[in-house]
PyMOL CGO cylinders between C-alpha atoms (Angstrom):
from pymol import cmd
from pymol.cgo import CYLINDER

trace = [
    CYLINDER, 50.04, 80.33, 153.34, 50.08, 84.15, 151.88, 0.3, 1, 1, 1, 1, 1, 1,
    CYLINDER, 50.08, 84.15, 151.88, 54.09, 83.76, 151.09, 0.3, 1, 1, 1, 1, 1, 1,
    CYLINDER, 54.09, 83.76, 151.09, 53.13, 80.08, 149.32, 0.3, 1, 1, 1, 1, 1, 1,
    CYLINDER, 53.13, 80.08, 149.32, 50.15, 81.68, 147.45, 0.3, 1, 1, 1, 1, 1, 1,
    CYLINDER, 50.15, 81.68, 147.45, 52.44, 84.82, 146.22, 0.3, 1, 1, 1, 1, 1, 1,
    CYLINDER, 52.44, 84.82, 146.22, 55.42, 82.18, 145.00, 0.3, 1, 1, 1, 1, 1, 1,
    CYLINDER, 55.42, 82.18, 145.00, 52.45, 80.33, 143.20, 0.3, 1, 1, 1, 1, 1, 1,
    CYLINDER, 52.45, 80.33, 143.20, 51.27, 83.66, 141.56, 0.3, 1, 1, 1, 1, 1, 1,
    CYLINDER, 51.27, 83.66, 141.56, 54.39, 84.65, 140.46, 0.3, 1, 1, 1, 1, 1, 1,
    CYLINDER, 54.39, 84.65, 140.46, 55.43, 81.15, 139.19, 0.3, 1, 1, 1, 1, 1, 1,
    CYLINDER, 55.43, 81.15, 139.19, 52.35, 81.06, 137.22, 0.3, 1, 1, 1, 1, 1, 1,
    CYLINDER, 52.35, 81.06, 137.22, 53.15, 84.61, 135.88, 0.3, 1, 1, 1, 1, 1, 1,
    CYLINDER, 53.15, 84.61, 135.88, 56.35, 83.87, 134.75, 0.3, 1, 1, 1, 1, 1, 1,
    CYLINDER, 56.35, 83.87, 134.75, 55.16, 80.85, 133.06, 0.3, 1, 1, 1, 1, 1, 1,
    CYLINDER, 55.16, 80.85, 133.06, 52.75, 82.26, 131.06, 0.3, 1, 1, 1, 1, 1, 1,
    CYLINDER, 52.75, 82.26, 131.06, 54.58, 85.32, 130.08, 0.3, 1, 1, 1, 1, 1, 1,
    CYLINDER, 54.58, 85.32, 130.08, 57.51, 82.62, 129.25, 0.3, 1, 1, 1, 1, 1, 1,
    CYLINDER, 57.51, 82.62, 129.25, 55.16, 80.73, 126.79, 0.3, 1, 1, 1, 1, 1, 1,
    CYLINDER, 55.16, 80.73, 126.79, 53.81, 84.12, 125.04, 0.3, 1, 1, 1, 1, 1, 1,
    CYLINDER, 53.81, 84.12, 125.04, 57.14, 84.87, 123.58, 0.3, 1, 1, 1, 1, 1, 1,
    CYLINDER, 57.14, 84.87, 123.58, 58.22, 81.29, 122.47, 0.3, 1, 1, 1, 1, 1, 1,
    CYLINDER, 58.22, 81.29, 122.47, 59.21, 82.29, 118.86, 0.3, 1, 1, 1, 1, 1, 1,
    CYLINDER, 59.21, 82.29, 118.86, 61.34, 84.35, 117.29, 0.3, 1, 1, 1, 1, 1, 1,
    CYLINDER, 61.34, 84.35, 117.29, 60.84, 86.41, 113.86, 0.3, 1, 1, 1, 1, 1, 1,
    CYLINDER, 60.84, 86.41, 113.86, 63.84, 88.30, 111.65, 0.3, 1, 1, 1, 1, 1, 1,
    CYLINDER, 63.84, 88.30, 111.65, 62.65, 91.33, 109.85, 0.3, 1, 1, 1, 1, 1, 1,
    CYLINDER, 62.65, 91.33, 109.85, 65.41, 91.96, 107.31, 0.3, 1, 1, 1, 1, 1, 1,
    CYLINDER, 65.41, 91.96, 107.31, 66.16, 94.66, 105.68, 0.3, 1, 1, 1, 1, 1, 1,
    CYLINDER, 66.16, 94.66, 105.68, 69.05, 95.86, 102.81, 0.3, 1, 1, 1, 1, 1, 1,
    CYLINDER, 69.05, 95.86, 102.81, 69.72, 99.34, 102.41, 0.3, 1, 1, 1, 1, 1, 1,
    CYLINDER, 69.72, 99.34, 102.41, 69.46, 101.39, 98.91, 0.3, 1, 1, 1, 1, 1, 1,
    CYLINDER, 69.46, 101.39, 98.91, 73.01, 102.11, 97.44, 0.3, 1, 1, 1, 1, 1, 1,
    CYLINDER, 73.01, 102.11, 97.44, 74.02, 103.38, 94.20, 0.3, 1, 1, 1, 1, 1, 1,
    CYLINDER, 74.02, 103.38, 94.20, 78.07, 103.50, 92.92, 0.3, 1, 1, 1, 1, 1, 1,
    CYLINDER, 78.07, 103.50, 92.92, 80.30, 105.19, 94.98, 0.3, 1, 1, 1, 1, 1, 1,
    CYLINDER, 80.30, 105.19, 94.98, 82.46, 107.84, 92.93, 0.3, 1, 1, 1, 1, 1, 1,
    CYLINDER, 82.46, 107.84, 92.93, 84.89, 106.19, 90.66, 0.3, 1, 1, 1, 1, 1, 1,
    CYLINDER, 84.89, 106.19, 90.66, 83.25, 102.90, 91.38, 0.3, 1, 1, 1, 1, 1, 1,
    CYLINDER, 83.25, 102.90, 91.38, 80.98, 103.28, 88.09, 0.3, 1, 1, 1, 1, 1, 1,
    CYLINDER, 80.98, 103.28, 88.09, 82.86, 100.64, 86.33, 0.3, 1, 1, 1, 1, 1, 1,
    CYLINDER, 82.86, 100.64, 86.33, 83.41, 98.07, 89.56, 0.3, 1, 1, 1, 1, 1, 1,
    CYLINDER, 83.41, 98.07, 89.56, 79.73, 98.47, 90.69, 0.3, 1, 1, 1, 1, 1, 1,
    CYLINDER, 79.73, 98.47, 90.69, 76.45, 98.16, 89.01, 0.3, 1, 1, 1, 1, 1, 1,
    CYLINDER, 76.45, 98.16, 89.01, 73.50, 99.77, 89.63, 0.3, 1, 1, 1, 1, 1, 1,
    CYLINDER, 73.50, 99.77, 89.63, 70.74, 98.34, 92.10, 0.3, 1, 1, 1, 1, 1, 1,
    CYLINDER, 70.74, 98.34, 92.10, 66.53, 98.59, 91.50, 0.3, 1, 1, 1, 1, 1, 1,
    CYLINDER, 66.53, 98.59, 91.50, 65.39, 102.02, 93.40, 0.3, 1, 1, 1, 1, 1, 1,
    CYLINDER, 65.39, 102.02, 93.40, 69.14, 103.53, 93.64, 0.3, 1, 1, 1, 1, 1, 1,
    CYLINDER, 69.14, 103.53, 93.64, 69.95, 105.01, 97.19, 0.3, 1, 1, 1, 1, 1, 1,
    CYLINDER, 69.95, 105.01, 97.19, 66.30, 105.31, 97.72, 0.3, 1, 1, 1, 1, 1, 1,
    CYLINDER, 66.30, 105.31, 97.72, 65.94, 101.03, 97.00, 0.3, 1, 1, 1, 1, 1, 1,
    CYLINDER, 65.94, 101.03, 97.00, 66.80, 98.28, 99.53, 0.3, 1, 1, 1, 1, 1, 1,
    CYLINDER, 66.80, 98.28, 99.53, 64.73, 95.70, 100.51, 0.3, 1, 1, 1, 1, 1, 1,
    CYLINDER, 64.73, 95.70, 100.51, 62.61, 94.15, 103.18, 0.3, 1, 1, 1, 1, 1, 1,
    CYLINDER, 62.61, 94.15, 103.18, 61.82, 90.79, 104.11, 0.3, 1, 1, 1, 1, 1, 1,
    CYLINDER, 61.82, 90.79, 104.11, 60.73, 88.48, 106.97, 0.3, 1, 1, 1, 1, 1, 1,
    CYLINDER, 60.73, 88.48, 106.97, 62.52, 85.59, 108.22, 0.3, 1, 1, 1, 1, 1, 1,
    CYLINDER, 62.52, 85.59, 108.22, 60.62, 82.79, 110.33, 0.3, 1, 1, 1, 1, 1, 1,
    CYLINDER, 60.62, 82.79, 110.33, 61.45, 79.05, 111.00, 0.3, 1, 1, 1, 1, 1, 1,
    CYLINDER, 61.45, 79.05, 111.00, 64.33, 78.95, 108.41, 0.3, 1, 1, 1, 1, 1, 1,
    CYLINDER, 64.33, 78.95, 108.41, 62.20, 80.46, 105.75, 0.3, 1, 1, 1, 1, 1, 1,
    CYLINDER, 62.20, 80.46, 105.75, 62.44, 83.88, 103.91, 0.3, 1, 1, 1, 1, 1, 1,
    CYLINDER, 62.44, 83.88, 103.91, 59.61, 85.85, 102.55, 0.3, 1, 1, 1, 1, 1, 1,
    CYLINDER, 59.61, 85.85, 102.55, 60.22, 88.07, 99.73, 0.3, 1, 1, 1, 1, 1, 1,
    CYLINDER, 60.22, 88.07, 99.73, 57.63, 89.99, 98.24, 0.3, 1, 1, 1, 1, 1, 1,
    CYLINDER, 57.63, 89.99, 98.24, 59.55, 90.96, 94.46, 0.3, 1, 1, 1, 1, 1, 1,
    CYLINDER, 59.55, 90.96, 94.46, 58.65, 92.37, 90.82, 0.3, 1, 1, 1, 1, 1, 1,
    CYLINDER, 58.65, 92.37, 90.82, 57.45, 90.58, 88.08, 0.3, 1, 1, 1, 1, 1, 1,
    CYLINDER, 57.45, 90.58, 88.08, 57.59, 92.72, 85.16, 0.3, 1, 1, 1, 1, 1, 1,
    CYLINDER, 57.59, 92.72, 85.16, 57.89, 96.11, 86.74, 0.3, 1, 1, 1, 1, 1, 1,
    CYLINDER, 57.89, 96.11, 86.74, 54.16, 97.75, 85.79, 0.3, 1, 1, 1, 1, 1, 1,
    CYLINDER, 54.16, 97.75, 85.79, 54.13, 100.91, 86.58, 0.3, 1, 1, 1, 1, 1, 1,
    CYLINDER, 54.13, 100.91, 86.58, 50.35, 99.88, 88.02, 0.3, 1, 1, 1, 1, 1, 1,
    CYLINDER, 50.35, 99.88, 88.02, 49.11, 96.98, 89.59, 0.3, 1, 1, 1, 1, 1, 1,
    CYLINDER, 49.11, 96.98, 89.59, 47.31, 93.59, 87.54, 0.3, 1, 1, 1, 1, 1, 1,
    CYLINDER, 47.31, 93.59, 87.54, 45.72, 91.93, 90.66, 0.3, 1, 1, 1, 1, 1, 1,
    CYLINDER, 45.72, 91.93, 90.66, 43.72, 89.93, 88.72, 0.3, 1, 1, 1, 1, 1, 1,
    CYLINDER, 43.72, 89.93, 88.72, 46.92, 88.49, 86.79, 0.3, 1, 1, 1, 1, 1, 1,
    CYLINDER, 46.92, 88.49, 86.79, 50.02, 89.75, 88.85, 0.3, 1, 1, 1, 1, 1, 1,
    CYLINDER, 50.02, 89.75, 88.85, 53.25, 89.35, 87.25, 0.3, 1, 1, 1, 1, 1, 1,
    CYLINDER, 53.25, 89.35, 87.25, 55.45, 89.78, 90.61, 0.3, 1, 1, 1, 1, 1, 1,
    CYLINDER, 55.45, 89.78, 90.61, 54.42, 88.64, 94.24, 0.3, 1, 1, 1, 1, 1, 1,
    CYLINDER, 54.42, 88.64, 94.24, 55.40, 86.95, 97.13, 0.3, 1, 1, 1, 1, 1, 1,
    CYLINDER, 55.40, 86.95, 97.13, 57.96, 83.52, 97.02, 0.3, 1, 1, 1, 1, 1, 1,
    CYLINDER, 57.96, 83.52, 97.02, 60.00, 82.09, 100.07, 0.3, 1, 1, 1, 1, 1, 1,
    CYLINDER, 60.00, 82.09, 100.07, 63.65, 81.26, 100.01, 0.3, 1, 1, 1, 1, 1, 1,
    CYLINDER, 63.65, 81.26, 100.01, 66.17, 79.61, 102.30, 0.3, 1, 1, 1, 1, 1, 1,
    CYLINDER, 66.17, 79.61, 102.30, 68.03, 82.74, 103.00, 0.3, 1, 1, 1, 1, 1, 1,
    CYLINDER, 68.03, 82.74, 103.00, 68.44, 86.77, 102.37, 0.3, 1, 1, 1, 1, 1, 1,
    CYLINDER, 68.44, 86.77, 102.37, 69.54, 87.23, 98.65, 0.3, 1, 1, 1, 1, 1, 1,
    CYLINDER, 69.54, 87.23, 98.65, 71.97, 89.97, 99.44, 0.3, 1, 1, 1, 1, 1, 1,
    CYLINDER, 71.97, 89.97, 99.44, 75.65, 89.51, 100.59, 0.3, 1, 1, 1, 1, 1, 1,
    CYLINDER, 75.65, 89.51, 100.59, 75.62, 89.53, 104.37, 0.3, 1, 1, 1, 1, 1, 1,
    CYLINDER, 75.62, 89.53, 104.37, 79.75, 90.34, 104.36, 0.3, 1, 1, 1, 1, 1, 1,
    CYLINDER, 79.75, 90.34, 104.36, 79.50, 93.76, 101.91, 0.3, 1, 1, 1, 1, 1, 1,
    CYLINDER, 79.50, 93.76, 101.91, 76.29, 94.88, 101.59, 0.3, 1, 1, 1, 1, 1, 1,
    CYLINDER, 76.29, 94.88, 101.59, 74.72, 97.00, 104.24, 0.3, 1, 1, 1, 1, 1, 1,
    CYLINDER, 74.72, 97.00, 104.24, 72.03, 95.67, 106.21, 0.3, 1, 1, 1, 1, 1, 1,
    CYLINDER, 72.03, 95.67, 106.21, 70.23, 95.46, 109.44, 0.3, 1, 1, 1, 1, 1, 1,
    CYLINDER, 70.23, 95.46, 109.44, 68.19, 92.96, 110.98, 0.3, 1, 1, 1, 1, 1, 1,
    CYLINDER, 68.19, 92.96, 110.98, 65.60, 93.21, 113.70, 0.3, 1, 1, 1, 1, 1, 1,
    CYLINDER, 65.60, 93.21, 113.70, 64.85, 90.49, 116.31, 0.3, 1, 1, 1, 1, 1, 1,
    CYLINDER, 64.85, 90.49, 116.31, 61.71, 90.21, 117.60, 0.3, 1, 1, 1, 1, 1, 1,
    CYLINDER, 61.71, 90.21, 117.60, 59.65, 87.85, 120.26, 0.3, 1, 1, 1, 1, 1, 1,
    CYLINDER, 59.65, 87.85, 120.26, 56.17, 86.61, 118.96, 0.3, 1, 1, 1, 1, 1, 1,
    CYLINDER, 56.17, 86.61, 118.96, 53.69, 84.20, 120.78, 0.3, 1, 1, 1, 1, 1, 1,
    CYLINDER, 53.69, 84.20, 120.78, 52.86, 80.86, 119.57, 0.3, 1, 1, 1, 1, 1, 1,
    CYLINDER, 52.86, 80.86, 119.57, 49.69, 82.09, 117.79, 0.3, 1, 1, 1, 1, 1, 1,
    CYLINDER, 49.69, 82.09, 117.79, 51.50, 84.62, 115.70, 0.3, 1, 1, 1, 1, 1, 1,
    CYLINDER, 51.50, 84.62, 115.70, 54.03, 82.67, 114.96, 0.3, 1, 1, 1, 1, 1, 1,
    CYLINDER, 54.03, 82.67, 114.96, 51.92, 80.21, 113.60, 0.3, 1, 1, 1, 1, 1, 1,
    CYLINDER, 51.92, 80.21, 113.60, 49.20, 83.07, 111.77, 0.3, 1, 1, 1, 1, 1, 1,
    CYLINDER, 49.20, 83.07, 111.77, 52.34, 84.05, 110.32, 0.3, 1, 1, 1, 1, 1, 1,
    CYLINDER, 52.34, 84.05, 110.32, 53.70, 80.24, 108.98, 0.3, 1, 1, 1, 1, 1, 1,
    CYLINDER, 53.70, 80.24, 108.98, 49.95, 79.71, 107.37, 0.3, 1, 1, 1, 1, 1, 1,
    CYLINDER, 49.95, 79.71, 107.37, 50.59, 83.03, 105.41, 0.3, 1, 1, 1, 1, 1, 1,
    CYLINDER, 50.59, 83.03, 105.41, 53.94, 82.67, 103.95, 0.3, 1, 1, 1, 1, 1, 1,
    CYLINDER, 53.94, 82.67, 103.95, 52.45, 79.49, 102.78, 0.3, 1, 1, 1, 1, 1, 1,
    CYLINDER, 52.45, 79.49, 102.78, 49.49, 80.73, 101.52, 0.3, 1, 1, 1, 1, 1, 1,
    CYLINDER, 49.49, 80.73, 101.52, 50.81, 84.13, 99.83, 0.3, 1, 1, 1, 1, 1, 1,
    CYLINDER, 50.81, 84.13, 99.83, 53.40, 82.21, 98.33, 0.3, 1, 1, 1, 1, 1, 1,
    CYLINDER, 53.40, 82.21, 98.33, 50.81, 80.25, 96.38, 0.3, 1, 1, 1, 1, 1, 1,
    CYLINDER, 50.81, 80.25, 96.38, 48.87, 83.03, 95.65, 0.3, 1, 1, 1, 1, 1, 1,
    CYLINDER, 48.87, 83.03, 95.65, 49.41, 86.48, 96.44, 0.3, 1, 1, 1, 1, 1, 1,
    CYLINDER, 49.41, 86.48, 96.44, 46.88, 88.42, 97.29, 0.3, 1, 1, 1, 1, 1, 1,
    CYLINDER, 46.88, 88.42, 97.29, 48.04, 92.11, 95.05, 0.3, 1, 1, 1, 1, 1, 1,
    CYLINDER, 48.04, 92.11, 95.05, 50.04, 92.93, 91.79, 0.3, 1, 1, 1, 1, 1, 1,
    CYLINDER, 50.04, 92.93, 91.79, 53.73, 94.34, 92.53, 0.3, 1, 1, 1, 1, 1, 1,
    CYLINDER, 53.73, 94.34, 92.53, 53.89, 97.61, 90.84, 0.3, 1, 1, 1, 1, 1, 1,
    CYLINDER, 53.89, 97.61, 90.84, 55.54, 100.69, 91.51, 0.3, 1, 1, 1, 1, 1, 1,
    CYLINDER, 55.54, 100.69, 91.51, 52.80, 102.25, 91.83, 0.3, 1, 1, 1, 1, 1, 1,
    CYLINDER, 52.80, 102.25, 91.83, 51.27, 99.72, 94.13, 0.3, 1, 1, 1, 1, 1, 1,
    CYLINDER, 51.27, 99.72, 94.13, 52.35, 96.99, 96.71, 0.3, 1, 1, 1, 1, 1, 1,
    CYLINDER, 52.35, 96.99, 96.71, 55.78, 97.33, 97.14, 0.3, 1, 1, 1, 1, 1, 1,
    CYLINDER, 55.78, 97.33, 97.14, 58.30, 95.34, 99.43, 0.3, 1, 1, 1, 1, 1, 1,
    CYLINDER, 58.30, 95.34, 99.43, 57.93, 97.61, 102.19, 0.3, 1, 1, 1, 1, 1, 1,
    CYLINDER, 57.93, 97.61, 102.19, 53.86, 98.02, 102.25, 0.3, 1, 1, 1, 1, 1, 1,
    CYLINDER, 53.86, 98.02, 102.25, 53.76, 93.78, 101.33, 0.3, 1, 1, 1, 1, 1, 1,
    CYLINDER, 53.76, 93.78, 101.33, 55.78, 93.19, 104.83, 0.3, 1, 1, 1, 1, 1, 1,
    CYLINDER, 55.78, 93.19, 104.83, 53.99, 96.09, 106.47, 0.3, 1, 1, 1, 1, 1, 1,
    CYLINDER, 53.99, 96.09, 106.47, 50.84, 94.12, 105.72, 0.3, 1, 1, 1, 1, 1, 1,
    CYLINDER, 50.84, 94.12, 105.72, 52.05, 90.34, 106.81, 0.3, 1, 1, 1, 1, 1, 1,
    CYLINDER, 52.05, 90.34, 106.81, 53.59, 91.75, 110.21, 0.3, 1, 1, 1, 1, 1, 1,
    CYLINDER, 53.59, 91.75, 110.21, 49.96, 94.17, 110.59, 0.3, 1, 1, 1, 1, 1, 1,
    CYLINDER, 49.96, 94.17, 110.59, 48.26, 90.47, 109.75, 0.3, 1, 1, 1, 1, 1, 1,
    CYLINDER, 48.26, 90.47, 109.75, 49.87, 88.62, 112.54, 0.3, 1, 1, 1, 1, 1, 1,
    CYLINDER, 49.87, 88.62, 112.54, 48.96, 91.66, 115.37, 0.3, 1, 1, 1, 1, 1, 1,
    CYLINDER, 48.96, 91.66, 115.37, 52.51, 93.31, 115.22, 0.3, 1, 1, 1, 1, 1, 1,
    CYLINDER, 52.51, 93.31, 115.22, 51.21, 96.86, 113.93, 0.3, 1, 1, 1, 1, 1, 1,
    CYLINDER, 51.21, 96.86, 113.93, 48.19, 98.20, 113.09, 0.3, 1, 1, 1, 1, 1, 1,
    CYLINDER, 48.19, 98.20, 113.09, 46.18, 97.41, 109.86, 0.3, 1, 1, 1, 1, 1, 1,
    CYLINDER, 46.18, 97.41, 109.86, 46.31, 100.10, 106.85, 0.3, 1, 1, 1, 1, 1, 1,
    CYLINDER, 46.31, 100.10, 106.85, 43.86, 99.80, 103.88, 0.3, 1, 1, 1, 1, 1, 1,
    CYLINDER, 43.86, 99.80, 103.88, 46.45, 99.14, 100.59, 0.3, 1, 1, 1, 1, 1, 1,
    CYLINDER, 46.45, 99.14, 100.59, 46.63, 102.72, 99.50, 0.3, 1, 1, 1, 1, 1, 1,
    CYLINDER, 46.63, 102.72, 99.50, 47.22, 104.42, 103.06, 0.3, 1, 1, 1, 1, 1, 1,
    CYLINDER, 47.22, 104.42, 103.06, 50.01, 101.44, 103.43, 0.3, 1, 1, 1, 1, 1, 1,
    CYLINDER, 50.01, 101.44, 103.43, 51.50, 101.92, 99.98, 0.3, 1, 1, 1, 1, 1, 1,
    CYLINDER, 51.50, 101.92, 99.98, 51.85, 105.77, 100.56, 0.3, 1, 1, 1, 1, 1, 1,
    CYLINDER, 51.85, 105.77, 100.56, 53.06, 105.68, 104.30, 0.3, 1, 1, 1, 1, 1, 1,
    CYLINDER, 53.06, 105.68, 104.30, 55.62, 102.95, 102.84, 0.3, 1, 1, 1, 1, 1, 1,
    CYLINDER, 55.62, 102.95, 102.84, 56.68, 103.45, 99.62, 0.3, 1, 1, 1, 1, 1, 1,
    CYLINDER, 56.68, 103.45, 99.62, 60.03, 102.51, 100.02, 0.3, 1, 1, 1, 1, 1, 1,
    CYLINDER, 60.03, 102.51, 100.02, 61.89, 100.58, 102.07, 0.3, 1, 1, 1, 1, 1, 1,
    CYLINDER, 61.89, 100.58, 102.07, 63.36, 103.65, 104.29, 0.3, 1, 1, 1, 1, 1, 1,
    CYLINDER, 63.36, 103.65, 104.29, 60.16, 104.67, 105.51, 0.3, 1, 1, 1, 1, 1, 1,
    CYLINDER, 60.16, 104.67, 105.51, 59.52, 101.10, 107.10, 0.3, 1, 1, 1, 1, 1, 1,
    CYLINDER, 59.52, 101.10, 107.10, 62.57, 100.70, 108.53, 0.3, 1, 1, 1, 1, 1, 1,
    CYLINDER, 62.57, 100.70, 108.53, 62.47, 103.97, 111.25, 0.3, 1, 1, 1, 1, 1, 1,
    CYLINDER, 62.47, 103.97, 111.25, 59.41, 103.02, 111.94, 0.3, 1, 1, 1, 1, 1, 1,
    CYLINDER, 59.41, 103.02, 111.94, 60.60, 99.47, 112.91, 0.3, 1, 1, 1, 1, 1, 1,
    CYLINDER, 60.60, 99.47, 112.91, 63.87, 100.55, 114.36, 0.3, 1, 1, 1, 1, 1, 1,
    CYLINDER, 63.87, 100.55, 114.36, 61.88, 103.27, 116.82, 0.3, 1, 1, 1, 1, 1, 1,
    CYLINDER, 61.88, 103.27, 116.82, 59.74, 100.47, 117.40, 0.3, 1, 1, 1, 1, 1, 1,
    CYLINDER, 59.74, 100.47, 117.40, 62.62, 97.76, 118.57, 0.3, 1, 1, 1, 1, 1, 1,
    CYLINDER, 62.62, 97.76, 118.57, 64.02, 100.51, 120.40, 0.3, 1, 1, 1, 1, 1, 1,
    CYLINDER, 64.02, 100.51, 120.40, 61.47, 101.24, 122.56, 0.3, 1, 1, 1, 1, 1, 1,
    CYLINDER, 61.47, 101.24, 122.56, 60.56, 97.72, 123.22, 0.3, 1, 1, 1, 1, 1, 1,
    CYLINDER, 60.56, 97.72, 123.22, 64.09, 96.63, 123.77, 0.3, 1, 1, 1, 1, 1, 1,
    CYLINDER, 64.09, 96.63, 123.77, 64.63, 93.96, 120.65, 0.3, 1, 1, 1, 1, 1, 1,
    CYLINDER, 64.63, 93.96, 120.65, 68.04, 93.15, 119.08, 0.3, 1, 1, 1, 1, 1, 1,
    CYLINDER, 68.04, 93.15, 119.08, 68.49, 95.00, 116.23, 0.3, 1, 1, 1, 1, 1, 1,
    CYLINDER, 68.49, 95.00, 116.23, 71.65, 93.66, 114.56, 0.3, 1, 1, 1, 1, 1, 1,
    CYLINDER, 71.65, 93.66, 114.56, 73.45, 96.16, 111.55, 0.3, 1, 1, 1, 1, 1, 1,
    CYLINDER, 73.45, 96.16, 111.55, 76.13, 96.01, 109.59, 0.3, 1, 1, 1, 1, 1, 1,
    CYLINDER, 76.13, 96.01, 109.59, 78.27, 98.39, 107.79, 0.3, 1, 1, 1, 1, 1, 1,
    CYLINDER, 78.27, 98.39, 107.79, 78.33, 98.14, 103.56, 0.3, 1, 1, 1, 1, 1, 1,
    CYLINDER, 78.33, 98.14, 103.56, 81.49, 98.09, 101.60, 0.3, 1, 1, 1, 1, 1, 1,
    CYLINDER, 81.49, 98.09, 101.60, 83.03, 101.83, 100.88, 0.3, 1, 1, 1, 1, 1, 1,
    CYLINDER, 83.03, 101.83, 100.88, 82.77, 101.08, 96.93, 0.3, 1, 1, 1, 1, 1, 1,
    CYLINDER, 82.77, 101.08, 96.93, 79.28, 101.98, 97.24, 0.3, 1, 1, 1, 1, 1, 1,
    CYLINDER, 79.28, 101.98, 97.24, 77.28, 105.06, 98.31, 0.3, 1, 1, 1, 1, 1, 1,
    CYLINDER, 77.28, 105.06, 98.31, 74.55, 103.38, 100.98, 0.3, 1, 1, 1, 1, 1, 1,
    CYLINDER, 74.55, 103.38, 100.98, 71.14, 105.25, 102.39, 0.3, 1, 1, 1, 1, 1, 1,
    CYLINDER, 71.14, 105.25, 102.39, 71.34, 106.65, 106.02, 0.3, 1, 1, 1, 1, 1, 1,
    CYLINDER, 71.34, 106.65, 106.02, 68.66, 106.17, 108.54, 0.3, 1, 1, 1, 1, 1, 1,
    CYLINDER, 68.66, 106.17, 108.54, 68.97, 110.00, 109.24, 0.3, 1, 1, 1, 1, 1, 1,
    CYLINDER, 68.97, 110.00, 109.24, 65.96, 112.34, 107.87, 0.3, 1, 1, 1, 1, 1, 1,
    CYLINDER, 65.96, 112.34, 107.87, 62.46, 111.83, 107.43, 0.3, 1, 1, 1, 1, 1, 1,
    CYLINDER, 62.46, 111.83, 107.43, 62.45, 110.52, 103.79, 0.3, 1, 1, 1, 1, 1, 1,
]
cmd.load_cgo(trace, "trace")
């Protein structure tokens, strides 16, 4: 009866640890690049330079960009001019540009915390982009904090710990490391100078 009770445990284990991890989220993000030397003419430059990129968060065939309206310096929240929209895909080119994508597990309820807010900041977003202000990085930070995957930051301790798109990233790439997620890169085209994930800025 002990060995039958043990086989029941386990089976009961395994199915509920099974059913916490049912769905799978992309967090996507494009590295900052500027011309390589004696590439001025061939390539043009990008929002942010080397110090740019992007990031964005892929769920149930769905993309959720958070992007600039008309670039003020500080943030209208009361009439924001850039915000959050969903697409069918990354806008970059997945065959030249450099990029890396992190896989990672969510439960049923945060995967469906997280399908009620794309739809809902994409009506209406809750903050102003501005460069001073909400950002791409501190807007994802924020959506992935919202659906239990980090911790929550007020708006100004998030825009300042993620101002740009680097500082997210080795936080999220430490963080898939140590918890064993696919993290899936690839290389950008030599015609352009891309950002590193070496250094702490």
């Amino acid at each position: 009866m002990k060995i039958i009770a043990i086989f029941i445990s386990l089976f009961v284990f395994s199915s509920c640890y099974a059913s916490d991890s049912t769905y799978t989220i992309k967090i996507n993000f494009l590295y900052g690049s500027r011309p390589a030397k004696g590439y001025h003419q061939q390539e043009s430059k990008r929002f942010g330079g080397i110090k740019g990129g992007h990031v964005n968060i892929e769920a149930g065939g769905r993309v959720l960009d958070f992007r600039p309206g008309n670039n003020p310096l500080l943030p209208n929240n009361k009439k924001p001019s850039g915000g959050f929209s969903i697409h069918e895909s990354i806008y970059w080119n997945s065959e030249s540009d450099k990029w890396t994508t992190v896989i990672v597990p969510v439960s049923d309820e945060q995967y469906m915390e997280l399908q009620k807010l794309i739809d809902s900041f994409a009506v209406k977003t809750p903050y102003d982009y501005a460069i001073f202000g909400m950002r791409c990085a501190a807007a994802s930070y924020d959506v992935l904090s919202k659906i239990g995957l980090f911790k929550e930051y007020p708006n100004t301790k998030n825009v300042i710990t993620h101002f740009y798109p680097k500082l997210l990233r080795k936080k999220v790439l430490k963080w898939a490391e140590d918890n064993n997620y696919n993290i899936i890169s690839h290389n950008g085209r030599s015609t352009r100078k891309w950002e590193s994930d070496k250094g702490l800025l």
